[in-house]
N, C-alpha and C positions, 0 to 999 in steps of 0.2 A: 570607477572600476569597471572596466569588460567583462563579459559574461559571457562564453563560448559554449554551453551544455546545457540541457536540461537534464535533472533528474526526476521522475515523475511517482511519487507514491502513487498507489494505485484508486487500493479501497478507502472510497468515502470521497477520493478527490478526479479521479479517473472515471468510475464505476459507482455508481447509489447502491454499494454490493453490505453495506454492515448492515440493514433489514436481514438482506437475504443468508447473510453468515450468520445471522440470530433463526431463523428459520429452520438452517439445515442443521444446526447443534439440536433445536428442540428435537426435530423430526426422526435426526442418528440417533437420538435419545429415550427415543420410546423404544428402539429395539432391546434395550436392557431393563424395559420398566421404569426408568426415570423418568418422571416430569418438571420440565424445567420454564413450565411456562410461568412461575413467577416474578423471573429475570426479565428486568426492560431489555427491548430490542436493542438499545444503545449500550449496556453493561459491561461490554466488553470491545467498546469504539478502539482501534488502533491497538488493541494489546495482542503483542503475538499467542498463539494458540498454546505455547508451553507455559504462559503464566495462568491462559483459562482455563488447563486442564488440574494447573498446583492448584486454584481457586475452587472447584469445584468438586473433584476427584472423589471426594468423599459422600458423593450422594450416587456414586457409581459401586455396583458390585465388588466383593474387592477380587474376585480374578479377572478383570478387566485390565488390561495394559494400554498406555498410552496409544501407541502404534495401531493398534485397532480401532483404538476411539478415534482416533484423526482421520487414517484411512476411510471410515464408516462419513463422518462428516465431510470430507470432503468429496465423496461419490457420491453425496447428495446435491452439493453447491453444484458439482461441475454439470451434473447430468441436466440442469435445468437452463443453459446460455441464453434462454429468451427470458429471462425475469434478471439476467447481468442489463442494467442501463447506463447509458452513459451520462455523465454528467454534463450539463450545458456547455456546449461549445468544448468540451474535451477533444473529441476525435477530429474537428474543423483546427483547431489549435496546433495540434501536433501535427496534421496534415500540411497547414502551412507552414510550419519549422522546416519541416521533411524535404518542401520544396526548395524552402533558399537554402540547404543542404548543412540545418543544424545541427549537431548529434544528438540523441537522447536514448534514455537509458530508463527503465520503470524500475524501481527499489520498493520493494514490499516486505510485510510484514507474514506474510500469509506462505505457505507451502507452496512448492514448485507444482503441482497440477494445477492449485487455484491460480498461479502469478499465468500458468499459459494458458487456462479456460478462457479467463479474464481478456488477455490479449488478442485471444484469436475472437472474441465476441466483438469485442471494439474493432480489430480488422487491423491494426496498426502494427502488425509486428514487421511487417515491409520498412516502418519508420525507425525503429529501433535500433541503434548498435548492438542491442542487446535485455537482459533483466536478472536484477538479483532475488532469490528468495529467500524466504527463513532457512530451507536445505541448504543454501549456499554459503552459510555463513555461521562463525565459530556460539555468536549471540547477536539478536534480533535487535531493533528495535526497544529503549535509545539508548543501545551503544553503537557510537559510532562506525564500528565495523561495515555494517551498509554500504555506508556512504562513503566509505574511503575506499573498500571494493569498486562499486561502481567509478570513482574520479580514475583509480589504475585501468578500468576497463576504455572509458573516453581517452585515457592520456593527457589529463589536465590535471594541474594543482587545482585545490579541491576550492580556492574561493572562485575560479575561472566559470565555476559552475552554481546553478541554480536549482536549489531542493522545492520541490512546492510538495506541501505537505496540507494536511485538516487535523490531524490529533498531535496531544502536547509530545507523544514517545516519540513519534516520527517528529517534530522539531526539531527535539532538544537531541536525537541521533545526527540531523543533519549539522544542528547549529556544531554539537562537538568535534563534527567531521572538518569544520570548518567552512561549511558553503553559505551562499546566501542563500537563507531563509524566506521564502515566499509560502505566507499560511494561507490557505484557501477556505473562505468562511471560518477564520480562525477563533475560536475560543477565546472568552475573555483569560482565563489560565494559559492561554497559547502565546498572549501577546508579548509578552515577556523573552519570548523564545525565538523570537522571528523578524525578520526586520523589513518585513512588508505586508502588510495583508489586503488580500482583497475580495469581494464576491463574482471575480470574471474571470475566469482563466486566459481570457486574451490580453489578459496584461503579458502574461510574460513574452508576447510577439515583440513587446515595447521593450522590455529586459534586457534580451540577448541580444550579442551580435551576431550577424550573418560572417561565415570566413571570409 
């Protein structure tokens, strides 16, 4: 089967950015008096921000409104772009896609300030047809919506394309959309969801085809 796209989740496979999304929740979080340093920095790997707000909300004030909790958290992630890192061989990967003139597409989990902080730290938005974010769409991550977004936005039927993903939501979003699954340092719960895993992101040069 040919592969004509990438779709690239971002955080965690892109970007070493879920530390830093665990950082800027504690940090937005002292402004109301919460302490939330007893949460692992992983606690909330790959889940969009509307299900760590259901999860938590109740250790927040109660006139606190989502919209401000988010806003608050995300002007702390985005103001800091030199602690966004890329992950090995991320931005050399997509650069060489870019040049044999692959499409690709970033689908995240995360709000539209973080999906474009994100992008402009890595420097790749040149490479890009484009990027979906949690704003962009009716539910996150793993409903399929995503990624069926993104295949309308390439102009591919959705198995022509390649999801790489690192958490089970963003799999099983791709796998339902229909694409091939490529899990990056995938979870042994991930395995299940994905039909290739590996720890190099330059596999998927090997994946796709060039047009």
């Amino acid at each position: 089967m040919s592969h004509h796209a990438v779709a690239w989740d971002i955080d965690g496979t892109l970007v070493d950015s879920e530390p830093r999304h665990h950082r800027a929740l504690v940090s937005a979080s002292r402004a109301w008096g919460v302490d939330l340093s007893d949460l692992s920095d992983q606690a909330f790997r790959g889940v969009h921000m509307g299900d760590v707000w259901q999860a938590i909300r109740a250790r927040y004030p109660a006139g606190l409104g989502r919209a401000d909790w988010l806003a608050a958290i995300n002007a702390d992630y985005a103001a800091d772009p030199a602690a966004m890192m890329p992950m090995p061989g991320a931005v050399e990967t997509i650069t060489r896609l870019a040049r044999r003139g692959v499409p690709q597409i970033c689908v995240s989990n995360s709000s539209r300030v973080i999906v474009d902080a994100n992008i402009a730290a890595l420097g790749i938005g040149g490479c890009l047809i484009g990027s979906i974010s949690l704003d962009d769409v009716a539910a996150g991550k793993p409903d399929p919506a995503p990624y069926l977004d993104a295949c309308r936005l390439l102009h591919l039927v959705p198995h022509q394309v390649i999801a790489v993903e690192d958490s089970l939501s963003g799999a099983r979003s791709a796998r339902a959309a229909g694409l091939f699954v490529l899990g990056y340092r995938a979870s042994v719960d991930m395995l299940q969801d994905v039909d290739r895993d590996t720890d190099d992101l330059a596999v998927v040069l090997d994946l796709v085809s060039s047009p």
